[in-house]
N, C-alpha and C positions, 0 to 999 in steps of 0.2 A: 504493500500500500504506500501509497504519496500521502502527505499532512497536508493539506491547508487549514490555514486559519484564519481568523480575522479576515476574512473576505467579505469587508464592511465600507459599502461607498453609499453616500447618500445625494443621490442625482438634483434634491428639490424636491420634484414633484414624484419620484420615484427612489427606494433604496432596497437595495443588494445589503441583503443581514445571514450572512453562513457565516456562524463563528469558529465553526470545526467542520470539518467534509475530511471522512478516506476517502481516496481515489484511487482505484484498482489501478495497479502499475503492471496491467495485462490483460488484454481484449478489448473488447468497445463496448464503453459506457455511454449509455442512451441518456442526456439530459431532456424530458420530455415535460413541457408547459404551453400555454395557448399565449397565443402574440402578446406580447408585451410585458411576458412575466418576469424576463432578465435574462436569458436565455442567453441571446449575445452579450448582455451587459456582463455576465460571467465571463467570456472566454476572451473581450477586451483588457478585462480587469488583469485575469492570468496571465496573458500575454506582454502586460505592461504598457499598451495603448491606451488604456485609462488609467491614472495613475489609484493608490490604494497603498499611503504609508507605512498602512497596520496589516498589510497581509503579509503571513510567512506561506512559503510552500516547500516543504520538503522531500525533494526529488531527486531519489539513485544518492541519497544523504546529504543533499547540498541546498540549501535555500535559494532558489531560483527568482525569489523575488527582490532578492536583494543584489541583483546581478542588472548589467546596463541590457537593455530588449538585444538587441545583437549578440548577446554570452549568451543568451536561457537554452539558444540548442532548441526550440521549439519549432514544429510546424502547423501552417494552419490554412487551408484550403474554406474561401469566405464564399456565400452563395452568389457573389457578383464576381468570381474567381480572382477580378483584376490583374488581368493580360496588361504587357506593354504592347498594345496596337502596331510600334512600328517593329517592333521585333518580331522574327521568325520563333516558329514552337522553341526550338535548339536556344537562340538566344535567352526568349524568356528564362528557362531551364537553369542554362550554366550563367545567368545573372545570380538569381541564387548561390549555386555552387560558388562564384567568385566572392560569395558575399560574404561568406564562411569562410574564406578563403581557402579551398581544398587545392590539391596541388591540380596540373593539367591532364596529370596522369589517372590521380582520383577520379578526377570530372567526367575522363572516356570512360573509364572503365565502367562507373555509377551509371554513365548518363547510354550506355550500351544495355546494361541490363532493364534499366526503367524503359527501354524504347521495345525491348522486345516483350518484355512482362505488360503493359500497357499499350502496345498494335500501335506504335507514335512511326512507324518509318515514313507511311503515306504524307505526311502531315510536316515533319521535322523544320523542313527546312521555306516552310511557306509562313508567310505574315499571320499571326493572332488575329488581326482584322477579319481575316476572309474564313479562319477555320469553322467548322460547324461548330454547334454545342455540346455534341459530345467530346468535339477533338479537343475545344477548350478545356474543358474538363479535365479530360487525360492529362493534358500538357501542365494544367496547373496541379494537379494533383501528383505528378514525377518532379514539379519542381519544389513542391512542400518535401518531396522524400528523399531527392538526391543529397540532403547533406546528414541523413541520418540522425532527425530529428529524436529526442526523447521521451516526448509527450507529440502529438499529434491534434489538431483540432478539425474538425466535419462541421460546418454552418452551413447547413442544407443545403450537402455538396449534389444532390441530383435535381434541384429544382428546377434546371432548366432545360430538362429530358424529358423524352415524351416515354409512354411506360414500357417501351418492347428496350430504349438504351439505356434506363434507367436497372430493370433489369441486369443487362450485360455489364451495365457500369456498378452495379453489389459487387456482383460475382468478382469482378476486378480488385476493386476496392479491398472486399475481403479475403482473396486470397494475396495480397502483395502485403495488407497488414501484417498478418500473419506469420508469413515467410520471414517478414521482416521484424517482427517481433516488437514490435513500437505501441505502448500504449495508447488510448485514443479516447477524445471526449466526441462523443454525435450528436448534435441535434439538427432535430429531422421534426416537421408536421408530419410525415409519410409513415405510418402505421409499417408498411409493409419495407420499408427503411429498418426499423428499428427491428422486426421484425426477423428480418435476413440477416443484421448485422451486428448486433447490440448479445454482448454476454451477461450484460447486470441494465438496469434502470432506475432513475434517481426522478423525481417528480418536482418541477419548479414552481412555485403559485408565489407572485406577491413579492420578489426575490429574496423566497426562502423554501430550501429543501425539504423534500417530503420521501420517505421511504416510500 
């Protein structure tokens, strides 16, 4: 298990109160609440995009909240994926990889198997602009993984599929998790999301957890 703690931000008009959360450091955890509950406001907060003085999280023994967003080692695939438009799949990709700064040889090597484990050949070398929605997809989700994230984040990585690639994009999904052994937080509206993917499930209401 991961520690969080004090995962306590008061928005205004809206506040995230988890003063304690385990968080399974294996498989995918379904975070499942109705629009507005905090859903994203959690995985901002963890990631360090919203700030949160008072959170520790205790992660592979190390507090990850007390580290600059660039050290945490996280990934996080958003349901607006955000592509760089004028880069090519590849670019997007090894933008990442250079950002972690892995070496050039990591990069092939990583960026060889994400392409064959994920059907990205078609697509590799053509601009984000023009790729479809699932190839977006693909490309953002090999670029969340090429540096070997240690926590993982899903913000309702299939929303923009229709249900026959939404489908095909699970089955992806959960077996490169897997293989790869990266824990993962999901949320998903999509019942049959959470359903295919999800090892445990936590209940959000009001931004605070519910067994």
């Amino acid at each position: 298990m991961s520690v969080i703690q004090n995962l306590i931000r008061d928005y205004g008009d809206f506040k995230v109160d988890i003063p304690r959360w385990e968080l399974s450091d294996q498989g995918i955890t379904a975070l499942k609440g109705a629009s507005g509950s905090g859903k994203t406001s959690v995985i901002r907060l963890l990631l360090g995009l919203d700030s949160c003085p008072t959170l520790s999280w205790i992660l592979n023994g190390q507090d990850v909240a007390k580290l600059p967003i660039e050290k945490r080692n996280l990934g996080v695939v958003f349901q607006t994926l955000d592509l760089f438009p004028h880069m090519t799949a590849r670019q997007n990709i090894e933008f990442a990889a250079k950002a972690r700064k892995l070496s050039p040889i990591e990069i092939s090597k990583r960026l060889g198997d994400l392409v064959d484990k994920l059907h990205l050949s078609p697509c590799l070398e053509r601009p984000a602009r023009v790729l479809s929605g699932g190839e977006k997809q693909r490309v953002a989700i090999a670029r969340a993984l090429i540096a070997r994230p240690q926590f993982l984040f899903l913000d309702e990585p299939f929303s923009a599929l229709d249900a026959e690639l939404r489908s095909q994009a699970r089955a992806l999904v959960k077996n490169i998790i897997a293989e790869y052994k990266i824990p993962t937080l999901l949320v998903s509206h999509d019942e049959a999301d959470i359903a295919a993917l999800a090892t445990s499930t936590i209940q959000i209401q009001a931004g605070r957890l519910f067994a």
